[in-house]
N, C-alpha and C positions, 0 to 999 in steps of 0.2 A: 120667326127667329132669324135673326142676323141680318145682313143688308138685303135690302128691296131691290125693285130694280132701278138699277144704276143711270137706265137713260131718260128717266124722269126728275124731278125737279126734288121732287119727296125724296126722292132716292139718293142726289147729289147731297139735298142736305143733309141727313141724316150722316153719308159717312162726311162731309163736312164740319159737324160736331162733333164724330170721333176724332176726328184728327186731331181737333184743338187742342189734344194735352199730347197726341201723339207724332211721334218721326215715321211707325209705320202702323200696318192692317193689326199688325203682331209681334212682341217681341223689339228687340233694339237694334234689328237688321233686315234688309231684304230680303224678304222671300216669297215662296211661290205664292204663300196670301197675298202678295201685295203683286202679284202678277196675275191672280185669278181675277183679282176686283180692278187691276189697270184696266185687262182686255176686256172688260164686262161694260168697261166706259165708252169707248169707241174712239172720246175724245175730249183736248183736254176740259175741264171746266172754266165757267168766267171767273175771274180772277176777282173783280167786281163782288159776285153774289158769294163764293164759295171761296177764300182765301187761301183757307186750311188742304182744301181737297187740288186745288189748281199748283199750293205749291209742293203738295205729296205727289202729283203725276208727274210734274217737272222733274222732279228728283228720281222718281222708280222710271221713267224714260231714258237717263242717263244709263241706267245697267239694260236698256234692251237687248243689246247685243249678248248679257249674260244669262239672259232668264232660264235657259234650261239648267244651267248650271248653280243655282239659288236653290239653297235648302229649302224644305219641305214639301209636302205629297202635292203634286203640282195633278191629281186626281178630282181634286175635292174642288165643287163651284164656289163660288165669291158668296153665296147666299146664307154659308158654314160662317162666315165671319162676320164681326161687328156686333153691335148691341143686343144683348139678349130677346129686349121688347121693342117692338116699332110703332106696335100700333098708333101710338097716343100723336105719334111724329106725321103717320098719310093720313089721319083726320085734325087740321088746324084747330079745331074746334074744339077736341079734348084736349087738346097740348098743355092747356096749366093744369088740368088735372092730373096727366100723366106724370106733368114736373114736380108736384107733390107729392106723387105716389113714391116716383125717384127717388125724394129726399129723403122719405119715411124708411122707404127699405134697404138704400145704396147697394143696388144690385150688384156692382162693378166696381164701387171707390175704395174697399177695399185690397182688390187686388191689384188699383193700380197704386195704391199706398205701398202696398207692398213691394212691388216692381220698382217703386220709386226709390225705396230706400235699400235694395238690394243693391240698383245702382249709384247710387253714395256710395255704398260701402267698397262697391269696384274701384269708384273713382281714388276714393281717400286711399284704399291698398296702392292705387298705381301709383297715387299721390306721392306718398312714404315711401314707397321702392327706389322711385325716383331722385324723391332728395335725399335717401341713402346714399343710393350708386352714386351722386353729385359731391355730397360733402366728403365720400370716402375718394374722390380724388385729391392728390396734390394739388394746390396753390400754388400756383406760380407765381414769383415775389419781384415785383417792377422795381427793377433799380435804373440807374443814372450814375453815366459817367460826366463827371464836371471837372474843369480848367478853371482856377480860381487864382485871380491876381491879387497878394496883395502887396500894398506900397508900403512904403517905412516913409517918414519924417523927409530925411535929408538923408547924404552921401554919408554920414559921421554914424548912421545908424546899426548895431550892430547885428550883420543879416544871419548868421549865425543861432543867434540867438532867438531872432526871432521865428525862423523856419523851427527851432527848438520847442519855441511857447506853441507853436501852430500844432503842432505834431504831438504835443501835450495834450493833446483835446482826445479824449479816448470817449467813445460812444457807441453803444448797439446800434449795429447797422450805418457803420461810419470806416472804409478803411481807405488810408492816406496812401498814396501812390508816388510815382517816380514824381523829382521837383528840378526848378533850373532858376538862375538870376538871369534876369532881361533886362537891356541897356534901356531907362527910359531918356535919357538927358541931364547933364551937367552932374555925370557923373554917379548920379543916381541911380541904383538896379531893383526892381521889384521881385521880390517871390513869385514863379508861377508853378504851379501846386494842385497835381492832379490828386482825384479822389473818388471812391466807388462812396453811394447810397444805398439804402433800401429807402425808395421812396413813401415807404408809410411809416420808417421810422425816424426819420432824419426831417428835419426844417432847415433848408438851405439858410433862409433869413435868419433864422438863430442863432443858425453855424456862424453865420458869417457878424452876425452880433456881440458872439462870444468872443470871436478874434480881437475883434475891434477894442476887447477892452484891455486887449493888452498895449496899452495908451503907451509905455516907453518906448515901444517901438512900432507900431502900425497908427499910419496916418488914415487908410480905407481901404476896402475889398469889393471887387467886381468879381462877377463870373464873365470868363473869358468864352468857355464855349460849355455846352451840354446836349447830350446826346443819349439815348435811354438804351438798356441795352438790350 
């Protein structure tokens, strides 16, 4: 009953098979099983023949420092743990019969079936708590301050008016800010024209589309500056 001994070959693999589906000797955490059957080894396995077992010691090595401090009965030998029957595993010879017998009666696959979906259902609880706690936060809402030029025609153009049609633009997630005329040349002054966004509700390109179509008076629109807030 349970692991052989450990400084034999039979004995590596056998908990080398156990490990295959498992993290440890027992359960979903270190403990004193997996420190009874550490120190029973002496040392680590080859990495090569035993993958499963070489990279279980790697890992219960890191807590040596903790091992008195690792749940459970740190009384009981290494020999209390592991596969119920061994036999069929220290004579090569039976091995497919034993692996038959396994299949027939699944000594074990139950409860690891079970342990298996016990932990889903851990996982998917923390899952769901999680994206709770996540979506019951505040959104924080990325806006953008922008400087927006735009030009009129000619000097003859009524600016007035046309800061008027700009300001006309009323939109969710769009609010117009302080504005000034800028000297460009020969008498000519452009609109510049600050403005808050929310950037997932507003399309600067739009914005600035929609301006444009006030054809009596706006010749083109640039963004002068932008800067997120």
């Amino acid at each position: 009953m349970g692991f052989t001994d450990l400084l034999t070959e039979a004995g590596l693999a056998i908990l080398n098979g156990w490990l295959t589906t498992r993290s440890y000797v027992t359960g979903y955490a270190p403990s004193q099983a997996d420190v009874a059957v550490f120190k029973a080894i002496k040392s680590a396995p080859e990495s090569a023949k035993y993958p499963n077992a070489a990279r279980w010691y790697k890992h219960i090595a890191s807590f040596e420092d903790e091992f008195a401090t690792l749940p459970g009965d740190a009384s009981k030998p290494y020999s209390v743990y592991g596969p119920d029957e061994t036999a069929a595993t220290l004579n090569p010879a039976k091995a497919p019969a034993a692996e038959e017998e396994e299949d027939d009666v699944d000594l074990f696959g139950s409860d690891d079936e079970e342990e298996d979906a016990e932990a889903v259902r851990v996982r998917e609880e923390r899952l769901a708590a999680y994206k709770a706690k996540k979506d019951a936060k505040p959104k924080t809402i990325a806006k953008s301050v922008v400087t927006l030029d735009v030009k009129p025609w000619d000097d003859e153009t009524d600016m007035a008016a046309l800061e008027a049609a700009v300001r006309g633009i009323e939109k969710d997630g769009l609010v117009w800010g302080a504005s000034k005329l800028v000297p460009v040349g020969f008498g000519i002054k452009k609109l510049q024209i600050n403005l808050v966004i929310e950037d997932e509700k507003i399309s600067l390109s739009d914005l600035e589309e929609e301006i444009q179509t006030f054809e009596d008076f706006v010749q083109s629109t640039d963004i002068a500056a932008m800067q997120k807030l």
